[in-house]
C-alpha positions in Angstrom: 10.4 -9.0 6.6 7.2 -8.8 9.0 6.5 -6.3 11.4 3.2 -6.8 13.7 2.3 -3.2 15.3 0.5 -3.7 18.4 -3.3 -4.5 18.3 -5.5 -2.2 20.7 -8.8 -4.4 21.5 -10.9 -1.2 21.6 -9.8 -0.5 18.1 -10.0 -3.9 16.1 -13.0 -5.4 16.2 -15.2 -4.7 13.5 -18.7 -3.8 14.5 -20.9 -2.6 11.3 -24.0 -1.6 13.4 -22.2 1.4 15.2 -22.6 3.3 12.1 -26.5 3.1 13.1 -26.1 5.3 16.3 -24.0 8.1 14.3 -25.8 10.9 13.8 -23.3 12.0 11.2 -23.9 9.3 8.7 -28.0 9.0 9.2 -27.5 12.8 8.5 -25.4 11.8 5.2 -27.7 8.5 4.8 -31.3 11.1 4.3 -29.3 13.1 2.1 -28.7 10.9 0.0 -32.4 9.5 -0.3 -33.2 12.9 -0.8 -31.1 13.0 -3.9 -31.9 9.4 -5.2 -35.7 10.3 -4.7 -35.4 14.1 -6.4 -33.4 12.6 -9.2 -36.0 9.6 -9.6 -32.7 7.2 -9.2 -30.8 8.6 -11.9 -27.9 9.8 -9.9 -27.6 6.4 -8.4 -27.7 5.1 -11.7 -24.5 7.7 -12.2 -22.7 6.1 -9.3 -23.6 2.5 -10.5 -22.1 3.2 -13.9 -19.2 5.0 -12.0 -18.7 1.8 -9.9 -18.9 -0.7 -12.7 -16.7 1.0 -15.5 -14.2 0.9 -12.7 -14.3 -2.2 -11.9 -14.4 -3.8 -15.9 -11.3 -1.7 -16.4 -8.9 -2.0 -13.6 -5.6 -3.6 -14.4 -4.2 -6.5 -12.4 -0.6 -5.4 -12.2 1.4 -2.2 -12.8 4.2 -1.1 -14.3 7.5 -1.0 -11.9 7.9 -0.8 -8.0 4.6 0.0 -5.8 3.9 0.3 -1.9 0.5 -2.2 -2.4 -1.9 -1.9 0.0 -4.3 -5.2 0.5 -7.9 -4.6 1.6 -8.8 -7.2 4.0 -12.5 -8.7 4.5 -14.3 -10.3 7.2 -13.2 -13.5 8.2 -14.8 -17.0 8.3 -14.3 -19.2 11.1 -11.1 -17.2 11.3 -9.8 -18.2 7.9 -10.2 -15.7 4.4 -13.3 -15.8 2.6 -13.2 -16.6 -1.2 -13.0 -12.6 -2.1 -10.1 -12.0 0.7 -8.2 -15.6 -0.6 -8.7 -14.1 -4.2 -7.0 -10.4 -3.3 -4.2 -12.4 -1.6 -3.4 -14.7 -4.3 -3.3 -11.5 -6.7 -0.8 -9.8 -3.7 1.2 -13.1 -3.6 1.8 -12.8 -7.5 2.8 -9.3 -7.2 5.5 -10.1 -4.5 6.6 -12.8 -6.9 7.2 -10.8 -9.8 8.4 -7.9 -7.9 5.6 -5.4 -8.6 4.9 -5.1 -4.6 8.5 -3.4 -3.4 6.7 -3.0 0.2 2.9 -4.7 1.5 0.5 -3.7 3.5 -2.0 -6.5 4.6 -4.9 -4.0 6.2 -7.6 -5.4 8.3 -8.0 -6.1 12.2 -10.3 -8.2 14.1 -13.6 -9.1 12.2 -15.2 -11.2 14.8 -13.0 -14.3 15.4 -9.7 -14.6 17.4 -7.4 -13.0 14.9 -6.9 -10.3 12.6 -7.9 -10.3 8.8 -4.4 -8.8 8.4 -2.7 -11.9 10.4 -5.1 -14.7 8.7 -3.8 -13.0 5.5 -0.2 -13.3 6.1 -1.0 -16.8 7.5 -2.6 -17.9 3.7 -0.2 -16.4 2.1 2.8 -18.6 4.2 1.1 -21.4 3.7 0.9 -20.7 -0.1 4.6 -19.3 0.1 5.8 -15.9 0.6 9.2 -15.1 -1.8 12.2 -14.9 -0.2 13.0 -11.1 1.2 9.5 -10.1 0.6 8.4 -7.2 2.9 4.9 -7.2 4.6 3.4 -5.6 7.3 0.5 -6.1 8.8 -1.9 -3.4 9.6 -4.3 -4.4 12.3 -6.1 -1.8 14.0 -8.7 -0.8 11.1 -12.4 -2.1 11.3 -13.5 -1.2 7.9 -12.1 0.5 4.4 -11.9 4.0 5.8 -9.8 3.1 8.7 -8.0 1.0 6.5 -6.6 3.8 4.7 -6.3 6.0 7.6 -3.6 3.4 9.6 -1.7 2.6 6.5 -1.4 5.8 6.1 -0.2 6.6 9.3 2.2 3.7 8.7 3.5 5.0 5.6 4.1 8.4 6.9 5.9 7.2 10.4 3.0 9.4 12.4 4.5 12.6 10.6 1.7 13.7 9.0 3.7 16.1 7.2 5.8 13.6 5.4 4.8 13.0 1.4 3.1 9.8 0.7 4.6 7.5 -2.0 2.0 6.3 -4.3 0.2 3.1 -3.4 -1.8 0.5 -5.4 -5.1 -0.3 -3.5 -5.6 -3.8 -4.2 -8.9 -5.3 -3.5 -12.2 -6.9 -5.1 -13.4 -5.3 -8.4 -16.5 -4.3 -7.0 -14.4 -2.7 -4.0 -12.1 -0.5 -6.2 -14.1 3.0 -6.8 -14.8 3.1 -3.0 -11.6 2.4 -1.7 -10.3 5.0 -4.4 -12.4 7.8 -3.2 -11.5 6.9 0.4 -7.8 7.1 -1.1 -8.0 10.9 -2.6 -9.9 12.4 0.2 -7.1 11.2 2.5 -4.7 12.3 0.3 -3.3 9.4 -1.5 -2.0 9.0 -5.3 -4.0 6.1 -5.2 -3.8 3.6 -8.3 -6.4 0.5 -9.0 -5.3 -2.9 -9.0 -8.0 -5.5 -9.0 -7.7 -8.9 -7.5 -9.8 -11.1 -10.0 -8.6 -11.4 -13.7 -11.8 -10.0 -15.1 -15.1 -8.6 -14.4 -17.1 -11.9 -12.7 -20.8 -11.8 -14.4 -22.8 -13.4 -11.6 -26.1 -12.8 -9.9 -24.1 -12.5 -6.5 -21.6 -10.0 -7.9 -23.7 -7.8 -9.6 -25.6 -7.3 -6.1 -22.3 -6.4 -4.8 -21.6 -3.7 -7.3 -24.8 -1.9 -6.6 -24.4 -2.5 -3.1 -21.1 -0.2 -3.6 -22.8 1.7 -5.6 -25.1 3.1 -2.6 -22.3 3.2 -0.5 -20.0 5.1 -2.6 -23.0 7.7 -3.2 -23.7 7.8 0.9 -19.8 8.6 1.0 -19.6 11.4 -1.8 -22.9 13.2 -1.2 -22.3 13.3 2.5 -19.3 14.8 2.0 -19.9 17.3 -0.8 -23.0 18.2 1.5 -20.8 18.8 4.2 -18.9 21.2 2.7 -21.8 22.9 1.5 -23.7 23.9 4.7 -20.0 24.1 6.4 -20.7 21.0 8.9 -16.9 20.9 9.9 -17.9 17.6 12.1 -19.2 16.0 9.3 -16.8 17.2 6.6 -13.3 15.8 9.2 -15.4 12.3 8.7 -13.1 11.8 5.8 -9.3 13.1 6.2 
């Protein structure tokens, strides 16, 4: 079962340098050079460890029946890149064996003429999709907060006061301890599931996990700081 909500244009193309002309995260962005440059690096060497023991020990399935959400990337030449066809083949698995009671493919437009959440569901038909299984696709985010935000406005029917079932964030190894930090702050019981079957040890991959690394302290620090000199602005970034 498939349902497609409506795609705003304002809303689903992905544009990374916008985050350049927000005051909010440069503000976030000095703190946290601050804090790398008072701490001589060691507390990014805190979030690198942080980031890496997650992704060595996330499992690749769970126990019973889970709302999965699937973290889309950015397409090329419309199609899934080898990380994005990697999360989907894990999602396709978990429909299979009936881990995934209800999908969310997340993702909207990333450049090309189509969503990552409908060049998702368009692999993963080609590959075959198991009789009765329910996906949705989610089309309106433009990068792993807004992600979260949609699917979870999906998930609670635009009631923000209804409880949200747990959910298994499903994404790239190197992806999991950001997206589960997005998860909390917003309010999800979110669990890890990690697309590859182990930890890849490659130049390229190891660059990616410090990349999330810095990303994932730019996120916490900003926040915590927030809180701390009661920037209420700043501190609704997240929520």
């Amino acid at each position: 079962m498939l349902r497609r909500p409506a795609v705003p244009p304002s809303l689903s193309q992905r544009n990374p340098w916008r985050y350049l002309r927000d005051a909010d995260v440069l503000h976030a962005a000095v703190v946290t050079l601050l804090a790398v440059g008072l701490s001589a690096g060691i507390a990014w060497l805190g979030c690198v460890v942080h980031v890496w023991r997650i992704a060595r020990r996330a499992p690749t399935t769970l126990p019973g029946r889970w709302v999965v959400l699937v973290f889309g990337q950015r397409l090329i030449a419309d199609e899934p890149g080898h990380d994005y066809r990697s999360r989907l083949a894990r999602a396709r698995v978990l429909l299979r064996e009936g881990v995934a009671g209800r999908m969310l493919l997340l993702g909207g437009r990333s450049g090309g003429t189509r969503s990552e959440a409908a060049a998702g569901h368009a692999w993963l038909r080609g590959q075959g999709l198991p009789a009765g299984a329910q996906v949705e696709l989610e089309q309106e985010s433009v990068d792993s907060l807004e992600n979260l935000r949609h699917a979870r406005g999906l998930l609670q029917g635009g009631d923000r006061s209804e409880v949200l079932p747990p959910v298994a964030l499903l994404t790239s190894r190197y992806h999991l301890a950001r997206c589960l930090l997005l998860a909390q702050r917003l309010g999800f019981d979110g669990h890890a599931l990690a697309a590859e079957d182990t930890l890849p040890h490659t130049p390229r991959y190891l660059t990616l996990l410090l990349m999330e690394a810095t990303y994932l302290m730019w996120i916490d620090l900003g926040m915590r700081w927030a809180q701390l000199i009661g920037h209420r602005r700043m501190a609704a970034r997240i929520r």
